[in-house]
C-alpha positions in Angstrom: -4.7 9.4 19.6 -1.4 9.9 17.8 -1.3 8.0 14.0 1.7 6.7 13.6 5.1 7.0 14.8 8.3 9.5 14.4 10.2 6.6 14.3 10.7 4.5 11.4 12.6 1.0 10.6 15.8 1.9 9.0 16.0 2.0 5.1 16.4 -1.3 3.3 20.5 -1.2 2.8 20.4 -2.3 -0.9 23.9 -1.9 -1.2 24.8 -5.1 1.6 22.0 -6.8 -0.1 22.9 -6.5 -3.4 26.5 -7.7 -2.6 25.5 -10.6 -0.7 23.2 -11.4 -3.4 26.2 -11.4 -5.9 28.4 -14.0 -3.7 25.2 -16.1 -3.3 24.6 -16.8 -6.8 27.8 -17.6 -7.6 26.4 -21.1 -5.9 22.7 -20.5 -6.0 20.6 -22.5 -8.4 17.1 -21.6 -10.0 13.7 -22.5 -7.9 11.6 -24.6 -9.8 8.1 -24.7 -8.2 6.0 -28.2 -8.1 2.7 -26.7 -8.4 0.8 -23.9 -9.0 0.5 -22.3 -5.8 3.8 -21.1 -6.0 4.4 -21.5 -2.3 8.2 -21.3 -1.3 9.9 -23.7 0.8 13.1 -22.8 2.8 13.5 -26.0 4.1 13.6 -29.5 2.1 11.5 -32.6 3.0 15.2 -34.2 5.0 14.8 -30.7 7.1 18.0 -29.0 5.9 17.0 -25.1 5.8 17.9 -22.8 2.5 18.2 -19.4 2.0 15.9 -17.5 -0.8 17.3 -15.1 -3.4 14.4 -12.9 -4.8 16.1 -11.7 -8.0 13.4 -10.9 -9.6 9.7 -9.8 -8.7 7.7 -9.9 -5.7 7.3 -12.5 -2.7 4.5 -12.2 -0.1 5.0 -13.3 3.2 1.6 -14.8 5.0 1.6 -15.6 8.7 0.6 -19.2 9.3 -1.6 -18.9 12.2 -4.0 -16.4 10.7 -3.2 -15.9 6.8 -2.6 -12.4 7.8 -0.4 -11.0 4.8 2.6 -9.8 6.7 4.6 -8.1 4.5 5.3 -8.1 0.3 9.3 -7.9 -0.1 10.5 -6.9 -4.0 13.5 -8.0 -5.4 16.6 -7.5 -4.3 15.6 -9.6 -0.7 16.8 -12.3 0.6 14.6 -14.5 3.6 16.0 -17.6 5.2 19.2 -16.1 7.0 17.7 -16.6 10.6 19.0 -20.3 10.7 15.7 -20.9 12.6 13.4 -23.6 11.7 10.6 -22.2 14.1 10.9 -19.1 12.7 10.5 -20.0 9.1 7.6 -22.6 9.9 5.7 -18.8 11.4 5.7 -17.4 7.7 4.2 -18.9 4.5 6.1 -17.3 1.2 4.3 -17.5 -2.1 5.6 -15.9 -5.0 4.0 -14.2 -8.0 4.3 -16.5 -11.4 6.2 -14.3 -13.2 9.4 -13.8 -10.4 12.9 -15.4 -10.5 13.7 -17.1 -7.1 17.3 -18.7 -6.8 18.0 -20.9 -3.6 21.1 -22.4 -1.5 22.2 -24.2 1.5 21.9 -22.0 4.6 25.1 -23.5 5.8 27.1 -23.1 2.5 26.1 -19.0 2.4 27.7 -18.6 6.2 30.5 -20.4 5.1 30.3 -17.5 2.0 29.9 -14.6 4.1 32.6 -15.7 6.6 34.9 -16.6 3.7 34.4 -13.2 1.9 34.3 -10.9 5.1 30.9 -10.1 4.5 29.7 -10.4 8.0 28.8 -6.4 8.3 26.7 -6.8 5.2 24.6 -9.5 6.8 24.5 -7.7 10.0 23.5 -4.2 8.4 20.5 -7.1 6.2 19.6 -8.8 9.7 18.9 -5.3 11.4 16.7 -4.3 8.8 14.7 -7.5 8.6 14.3 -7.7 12.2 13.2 -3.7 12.3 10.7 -4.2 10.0 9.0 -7.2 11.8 9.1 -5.7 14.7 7.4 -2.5 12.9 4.4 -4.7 11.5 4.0 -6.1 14.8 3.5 -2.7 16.5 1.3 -1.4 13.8 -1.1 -4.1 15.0 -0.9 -4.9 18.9 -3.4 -2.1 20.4 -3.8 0.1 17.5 -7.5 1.3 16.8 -8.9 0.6 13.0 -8.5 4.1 12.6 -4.5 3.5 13.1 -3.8 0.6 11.5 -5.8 2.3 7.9 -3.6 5.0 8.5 -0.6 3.7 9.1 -0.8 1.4 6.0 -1.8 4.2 3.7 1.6 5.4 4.7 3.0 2.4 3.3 0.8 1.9 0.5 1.8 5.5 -0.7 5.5 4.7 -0.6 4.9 1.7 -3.4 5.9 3.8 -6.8 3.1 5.4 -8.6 3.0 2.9 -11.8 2.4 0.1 -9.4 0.0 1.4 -7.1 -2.3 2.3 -9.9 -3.0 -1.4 -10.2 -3.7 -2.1 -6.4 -6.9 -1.8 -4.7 -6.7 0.6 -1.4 -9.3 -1.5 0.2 -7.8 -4.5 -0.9 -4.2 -4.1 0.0 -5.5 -3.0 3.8 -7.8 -6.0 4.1 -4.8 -8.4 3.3 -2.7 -6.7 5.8 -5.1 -6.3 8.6 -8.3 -8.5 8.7 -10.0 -5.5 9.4 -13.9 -5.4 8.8 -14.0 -4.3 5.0 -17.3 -2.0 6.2 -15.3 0.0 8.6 -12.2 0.3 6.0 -14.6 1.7 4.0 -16.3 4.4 6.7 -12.7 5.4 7.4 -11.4 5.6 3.7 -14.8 7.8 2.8 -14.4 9.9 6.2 -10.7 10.8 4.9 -11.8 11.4 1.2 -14.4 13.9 2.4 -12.3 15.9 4.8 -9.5 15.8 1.6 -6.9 13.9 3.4 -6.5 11.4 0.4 -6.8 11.9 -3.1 -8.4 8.3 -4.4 -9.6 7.6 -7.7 -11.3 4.4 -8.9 -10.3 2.8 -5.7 -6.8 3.7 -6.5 -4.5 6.1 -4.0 -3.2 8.7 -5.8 -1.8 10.5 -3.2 -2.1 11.5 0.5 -3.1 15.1 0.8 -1.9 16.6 3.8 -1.1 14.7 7.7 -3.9 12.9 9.0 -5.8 14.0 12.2 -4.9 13.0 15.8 -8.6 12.1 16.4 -11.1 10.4 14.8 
């Protein structure tokens, strides 16, 4: 059984981001949420689609069939440049209270990027966006419970320390899997005891050393 993979998405190009971020906003204009909920729209109720700046914060991304919590993008990230209404209708985005979401016409930021010669910027965003889906996707078709823990230890380790001392390791796998919380928990202890992972209060500190082939 082989846990995870040699190859990776490619690195999130916070350089193109950042610069199309800094053409958008010379247009964009603050989200102002109607509720609570903070739930994120990128299309408005005449059906014209927007793109969504996270300037500041953190915005999770739920898939609608299931709820599943796909993925948690932190600011600088942009989502609505796929110009597809299907696709944006497969996610749910809610955003935590305390971020600062901007917003603009998906037609008026291709007009930006073509005006601007940006166009290998938004290439170099759309690669990476598209890696990464396809990356959660395959860390969930066919992949035992002993993989998919693994795998998203992985990710959960590469969150910075200060930050992942306020997340719960069963938690953040739960969300991101629909696993049974009992065998999270077998797998998570079985690790511990053969001092794979370093966990304290429920807290990864660390990962130790690779984790075995077989389980």
């Amino acid at each position: 059984m082989t846990v995870g993979s040699s190859v990776q998405p490619m690195a999130k190009p916070l350089k193109a981001i950042s610069r199309l971020m800094s053409l958008f906003r010379t247009e964009s204009v603050p989200l102002v949420f109607e509720n609570e909920d903070c739930i994120v729209r990128l299309h408005n109720p005449s059906g014209e689609l927007h793109v969504l700046l996270v300037v500041e914060g953190l915005v999770d991304a739920y898939r609608t069939s299931d709820e599943l919590l796909f993925a948690t993008a932190a600011a600088p990230a942009i989502f609505g440049m796929q110009g597809s209404a299907y696709r944006y209708d497969m996610y749910t985005f809610q955003s935590n209270p305390d971020s600062k979401l901007e917003t603009l016409p998906l037609t008026r930021a291709i007009e930006l990027v073509a005006q601007h010669g940006l166009l290998e910027d938004l290439l170099a965003y759309q690669i990476y966006f598209n890696d990464y889906q396809a990356y959660r996707n395959n860390l969930l078709i066919n992949k035992s419970a002993y993989e998919i823990v693994c795998a998203l230890l992985f990710e959960l380790e590469k969150i910075p320390a200060d930050k992942r001392a306020h997340i719960s390791v069963l938690n953040f796998i739960l969300a991101r899997s629909h696993l049974a919380r009992s065998g999270i928990m077998k797998i998570l202890a079985n690790l511990r005891q053969g001092l794979y992972i370093n966990i304290e209060n429920g807290k990864l500190i660390s990962i130790i050393r690779k984790f075995p082939k077989e389980y």
